[in-house]
KELOVEX-343696 format. One line per field, with one value per residue (C-alpha): residue number from 0; residue in one letter; x, y, z. Coordinates in Angstrom, 1 decimal, padded with zeros to 4 digits, always signed. Each point is the difference from the previous one (the first is absolute). Layout:
<recs>
i = NUM;...
aa = A;...
u = X;...
v = Y;...
w = Z;...
</recs>
This chain:
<recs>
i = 0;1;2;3;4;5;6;7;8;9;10;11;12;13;14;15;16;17;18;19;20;21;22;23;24;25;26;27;28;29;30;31;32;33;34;35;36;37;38;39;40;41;42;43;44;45;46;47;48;49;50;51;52;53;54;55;56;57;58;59;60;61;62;63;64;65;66;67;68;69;70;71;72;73;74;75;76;77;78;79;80;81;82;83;84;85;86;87;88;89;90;91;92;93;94;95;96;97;98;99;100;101;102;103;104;105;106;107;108;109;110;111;112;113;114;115;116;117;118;119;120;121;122;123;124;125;126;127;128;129;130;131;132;133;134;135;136;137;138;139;140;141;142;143;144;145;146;147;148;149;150;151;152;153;154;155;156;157;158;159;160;161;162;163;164;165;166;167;168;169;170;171;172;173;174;175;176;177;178;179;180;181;182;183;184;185;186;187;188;189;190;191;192;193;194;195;196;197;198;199;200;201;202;203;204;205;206;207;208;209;210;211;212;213;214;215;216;217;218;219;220;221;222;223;224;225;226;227;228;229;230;231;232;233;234;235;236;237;238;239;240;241;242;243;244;245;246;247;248;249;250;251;252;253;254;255;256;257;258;259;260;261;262;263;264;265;266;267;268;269;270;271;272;273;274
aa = X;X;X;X;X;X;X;X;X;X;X;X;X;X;X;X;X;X;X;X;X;X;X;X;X;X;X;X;X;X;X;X;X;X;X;X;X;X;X;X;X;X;X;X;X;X;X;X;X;X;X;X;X;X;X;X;X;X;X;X;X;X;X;X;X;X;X;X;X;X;X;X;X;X;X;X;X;X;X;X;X;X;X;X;X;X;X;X;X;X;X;X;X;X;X;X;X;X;X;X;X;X;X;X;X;X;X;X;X;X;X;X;X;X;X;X;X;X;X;X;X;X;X;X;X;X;X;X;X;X;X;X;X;X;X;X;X;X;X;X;X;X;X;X;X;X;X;X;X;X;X;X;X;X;X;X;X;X;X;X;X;X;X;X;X;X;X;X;X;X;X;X;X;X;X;X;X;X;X;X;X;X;X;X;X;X;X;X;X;X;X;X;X;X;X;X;X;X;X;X;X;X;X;X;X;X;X;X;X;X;X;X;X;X;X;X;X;X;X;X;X;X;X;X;X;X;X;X;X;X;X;X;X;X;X;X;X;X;X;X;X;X;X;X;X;X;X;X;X;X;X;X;X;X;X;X;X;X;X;X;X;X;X;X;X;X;X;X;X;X;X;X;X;X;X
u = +000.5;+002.8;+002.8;+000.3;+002.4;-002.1;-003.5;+002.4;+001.6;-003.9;-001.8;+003.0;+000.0;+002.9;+000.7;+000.7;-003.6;-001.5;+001.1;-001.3;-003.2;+000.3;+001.1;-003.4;-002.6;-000.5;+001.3;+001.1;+001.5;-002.1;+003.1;+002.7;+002.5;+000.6;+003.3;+001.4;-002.9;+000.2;-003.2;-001.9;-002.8;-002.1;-001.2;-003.5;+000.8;+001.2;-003.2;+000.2;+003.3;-000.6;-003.1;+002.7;+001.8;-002.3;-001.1;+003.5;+000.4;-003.1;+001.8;-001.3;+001.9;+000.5;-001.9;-003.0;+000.5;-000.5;-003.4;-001.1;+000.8;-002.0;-002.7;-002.6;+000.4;-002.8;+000.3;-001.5;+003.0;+002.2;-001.2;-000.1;+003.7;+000.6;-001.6;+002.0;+003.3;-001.3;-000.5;+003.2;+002.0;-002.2;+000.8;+003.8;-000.3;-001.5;+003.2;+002.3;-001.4;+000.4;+003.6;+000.7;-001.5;+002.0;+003.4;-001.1;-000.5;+003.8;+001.5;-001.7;+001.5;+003.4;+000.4;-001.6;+002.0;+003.5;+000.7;-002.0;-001.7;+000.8;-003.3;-002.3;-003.2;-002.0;-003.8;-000.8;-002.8;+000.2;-001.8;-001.8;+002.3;-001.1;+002.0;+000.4;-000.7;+000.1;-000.7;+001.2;+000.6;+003.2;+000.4;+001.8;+002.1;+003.7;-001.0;-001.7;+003.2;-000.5;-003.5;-000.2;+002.6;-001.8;-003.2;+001.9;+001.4;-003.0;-001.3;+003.1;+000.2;-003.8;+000.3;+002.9;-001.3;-002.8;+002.8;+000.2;+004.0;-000.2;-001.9;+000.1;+001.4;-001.7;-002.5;-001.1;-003.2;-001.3;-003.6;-000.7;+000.2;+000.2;+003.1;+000.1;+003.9;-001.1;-001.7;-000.3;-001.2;+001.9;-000.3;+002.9;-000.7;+001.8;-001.1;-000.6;+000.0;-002.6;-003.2;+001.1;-002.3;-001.2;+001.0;-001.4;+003.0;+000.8;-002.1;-000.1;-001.5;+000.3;+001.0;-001.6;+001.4;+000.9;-000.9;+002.7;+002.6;+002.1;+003.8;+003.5;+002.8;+002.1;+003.6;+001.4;-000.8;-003.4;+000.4;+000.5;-003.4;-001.7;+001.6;-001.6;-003.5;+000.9;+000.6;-002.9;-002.3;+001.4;-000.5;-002.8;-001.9;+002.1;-001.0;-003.5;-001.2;-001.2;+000.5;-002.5;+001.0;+002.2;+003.8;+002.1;+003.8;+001.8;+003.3;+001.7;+003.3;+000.5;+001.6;-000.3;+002.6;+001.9;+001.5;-002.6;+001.9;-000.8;-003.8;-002.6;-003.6;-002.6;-002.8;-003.1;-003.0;-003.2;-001.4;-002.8;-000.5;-001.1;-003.3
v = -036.6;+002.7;-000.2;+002.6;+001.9;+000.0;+001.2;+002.6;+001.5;+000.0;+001.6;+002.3;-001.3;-001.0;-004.1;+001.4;+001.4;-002.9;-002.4;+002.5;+000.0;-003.8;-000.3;+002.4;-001.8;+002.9;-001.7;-003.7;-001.7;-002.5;-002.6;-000.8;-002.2;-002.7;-001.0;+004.3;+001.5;+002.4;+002.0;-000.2;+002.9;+000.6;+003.0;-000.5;+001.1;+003.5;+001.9;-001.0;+001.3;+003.0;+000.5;-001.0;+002.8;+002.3;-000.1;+000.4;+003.1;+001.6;-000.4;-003.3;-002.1;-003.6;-001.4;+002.5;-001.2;-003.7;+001.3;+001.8;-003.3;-001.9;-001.9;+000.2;+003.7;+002.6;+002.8;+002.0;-001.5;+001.5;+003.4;+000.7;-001.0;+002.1;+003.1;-000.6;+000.0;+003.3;+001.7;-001.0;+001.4;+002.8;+000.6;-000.6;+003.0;+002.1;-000.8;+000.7;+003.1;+000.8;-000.7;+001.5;+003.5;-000.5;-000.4;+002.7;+002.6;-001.4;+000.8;+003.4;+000.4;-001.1;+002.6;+002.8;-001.1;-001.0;-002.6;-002.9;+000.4;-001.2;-001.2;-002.8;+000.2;-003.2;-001.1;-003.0;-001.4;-000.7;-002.8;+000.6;-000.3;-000.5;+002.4;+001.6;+003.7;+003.3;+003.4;+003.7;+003.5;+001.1;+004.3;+000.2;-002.1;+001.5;-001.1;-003.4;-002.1;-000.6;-000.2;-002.7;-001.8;+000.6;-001.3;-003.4;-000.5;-000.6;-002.9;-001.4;-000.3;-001.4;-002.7;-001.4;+000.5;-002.1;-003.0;+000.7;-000.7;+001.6;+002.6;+002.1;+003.0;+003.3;+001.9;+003.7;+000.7;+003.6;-000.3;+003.6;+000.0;+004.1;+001.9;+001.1;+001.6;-000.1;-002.2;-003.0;-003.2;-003.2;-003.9;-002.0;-003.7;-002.9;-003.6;-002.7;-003.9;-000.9;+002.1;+000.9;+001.9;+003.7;+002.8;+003.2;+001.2;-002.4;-001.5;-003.2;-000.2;-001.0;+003.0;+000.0;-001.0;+002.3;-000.3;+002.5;+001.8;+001.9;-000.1;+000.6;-001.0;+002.7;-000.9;+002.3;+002.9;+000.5;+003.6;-000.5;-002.0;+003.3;-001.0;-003.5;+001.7;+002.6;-002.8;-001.8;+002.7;+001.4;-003.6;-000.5;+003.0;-000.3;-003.7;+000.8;-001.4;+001.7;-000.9;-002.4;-001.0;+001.1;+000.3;-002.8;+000.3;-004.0;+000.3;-003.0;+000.5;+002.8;-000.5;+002.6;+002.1;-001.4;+001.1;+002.2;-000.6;-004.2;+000.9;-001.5;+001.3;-000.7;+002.5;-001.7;+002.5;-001.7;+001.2;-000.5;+000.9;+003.8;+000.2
w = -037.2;+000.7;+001.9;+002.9;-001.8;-003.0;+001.9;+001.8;-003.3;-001.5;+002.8;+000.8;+003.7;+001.7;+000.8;+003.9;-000.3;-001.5;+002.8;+002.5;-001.6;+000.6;+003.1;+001.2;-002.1;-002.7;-003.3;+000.1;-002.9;-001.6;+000.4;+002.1;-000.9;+003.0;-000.9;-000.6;+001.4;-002.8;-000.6;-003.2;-000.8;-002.9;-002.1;+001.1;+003.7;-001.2;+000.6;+003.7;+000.1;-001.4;+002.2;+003.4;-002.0;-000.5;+003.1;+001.4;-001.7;+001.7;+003.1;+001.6;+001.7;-000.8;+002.7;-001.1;-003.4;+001.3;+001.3;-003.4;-001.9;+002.2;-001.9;+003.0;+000.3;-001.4;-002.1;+002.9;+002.1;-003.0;-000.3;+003.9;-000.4;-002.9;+001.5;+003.2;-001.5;-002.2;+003.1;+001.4;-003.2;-000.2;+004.3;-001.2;-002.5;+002.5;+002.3;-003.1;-000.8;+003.8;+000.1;-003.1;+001.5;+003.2;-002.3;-002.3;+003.7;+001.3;-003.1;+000.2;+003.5;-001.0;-002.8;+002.7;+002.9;-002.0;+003.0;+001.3;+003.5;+003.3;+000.6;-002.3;+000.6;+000.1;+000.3;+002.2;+001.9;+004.0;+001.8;+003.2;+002.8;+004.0;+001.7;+003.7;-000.6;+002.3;-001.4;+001.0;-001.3;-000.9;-000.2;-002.9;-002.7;+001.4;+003.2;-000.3;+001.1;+003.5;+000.1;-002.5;+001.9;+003.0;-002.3;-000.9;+002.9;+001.7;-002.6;-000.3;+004.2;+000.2;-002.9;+001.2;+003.7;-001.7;-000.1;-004.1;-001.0;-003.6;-001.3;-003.3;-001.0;+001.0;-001.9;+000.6;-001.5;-000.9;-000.5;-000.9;-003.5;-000.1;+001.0;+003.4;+001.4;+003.9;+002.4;-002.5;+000.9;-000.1;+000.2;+001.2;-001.3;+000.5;-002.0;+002.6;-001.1;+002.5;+002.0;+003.6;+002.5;-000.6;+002.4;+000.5;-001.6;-002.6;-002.2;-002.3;-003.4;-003.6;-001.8;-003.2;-003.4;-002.9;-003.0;-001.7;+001.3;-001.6;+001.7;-000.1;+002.2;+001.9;+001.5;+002.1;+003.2;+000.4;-000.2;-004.3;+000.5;-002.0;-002.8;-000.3;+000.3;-002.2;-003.0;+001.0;-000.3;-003.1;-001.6;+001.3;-001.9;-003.0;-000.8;+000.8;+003.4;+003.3;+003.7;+001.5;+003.4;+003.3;-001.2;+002.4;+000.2;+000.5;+002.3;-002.1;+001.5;+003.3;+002.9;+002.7;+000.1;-002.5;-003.4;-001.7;-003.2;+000.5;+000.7;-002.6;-000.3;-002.6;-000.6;-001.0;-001.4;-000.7;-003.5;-002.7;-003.4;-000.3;-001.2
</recs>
């Protein structure tokens, strides 16, 4: 029999991860003393450690490991667990060699650009959201102030006419997904936690999810607002991906005629891989 310290120094393990094995059932000594409750191995359990340590090094964890040792399990059982966890390294590459690209393009902007931006771009999902919604047509982009007030004004009145006490922040949604300078239609949204009636006016449904979008956040006077969309867009054909949806500005932080400087928007453009 060896001592702990003994086993340890021969299988090149540590004591600490000897009594972990223990204590979850993967390697037990063959003795314990009563009186010390020292632990006593022997040479003969080393090819199950190596296999708890092979298996380690594939990436398992230890409670997977405690399923590969298991006596009643089939090699079947194995090699569906083995293929599983290759096709989770193999997806982990994938996201690697992703992330090393993205670096590779910000250093690239860096050394063009000799200052980093005011804007990060991001990609996120968004849920599905049941919202009280209106729509209208504003004439053009320098003039779209008071009519989207106008626009918000009126959901924000009926929902809390509707006895709702909070609501979220507003969204405008462009659903044209070309360019258009005049007469450009508009949806003023507003996220609701709970369905109140439907007007002929204002309207309640779930606005869909999103299953990319590709956004930055823009602090300041809507009238610098171009400048958000112009990053967007530039990143969005540099790293290779194409609009897929109706672009919605998010009014995180606004308060009517308040400081423009304070105001907090993000741009949200749905996109896809190009093709």
């Amino acid at each position: 029999m060896l001592k702990i310290s003994d086993f340890a120094q021969l299988s090149r393990v540590s004591p600490k991860a000897l009594r972990l094995y223990d204590r979850m059932g993967l390697l037990k000594p063959i003795k314990v003393d009563s009186q010390s409750n020292y632990r006593y191995y022997s040479a003969t359990q080393l090819p199950r450690l190596n296999r708890i340590l092979v298996f380690k090094e594939l990436g398992f964890s230890l409670e997977e490991i405690g399923c590969l040792l298991n006596e009643n399990i089939s090699l079947a059982e194995i090699r569906g667990m083995l293929r599983l966890k290759q096709s989770e390294i193999q997806q982990r590459l994938l996201d690697d060699q992703s992330r090393l690209i993205r670096v590779e393009m910000r250093l690239q902007e860096l050394e063009q650009e000799k200052s980093m931006s005011n804007y990060e771009v991001i990609l996120k999902p968004i849920k599905s959201q049941l919202v009280a919604a209106t729509l209208g047509i504003i004439p053009n982009f320098d003039d779209c102030g008071p009519i989207l007030e106008s626009l918000f004004d009126q959901v924000y009145t009926y929902a809390f006419g509707n006895g709702l006490k909070e609501v979220g922040c507003g969204i405008n949604i462009y659903h044209e997904t070309t360019l258009r300078d005049k007469d450009i239609p508009v949806e003023a949204v507003v996220p609701i936690p709970h369905k109140i009636p439907t007007s002929d006016r204002i309207w309640i449904y779930k606005l869909p999810e999103v299953e990319t979008v590709a956004c930055v956040v823009h602090h300041g006077s809507f009238a610098s607002l171009g400048n958000a969309y112009c990053t967007l867009l530039e990143w969005v054909g540099k790293h290779g991906y194409q609009i897929s949806g109706s672009t919605r500005e998010v009014y995180l932080q606004y308060e009517r005629n308040g400081d423009p400087s304070q105001y907090v928007t993000e741009v949200q453009i749905p996109v896809e891989k190009a093709a």
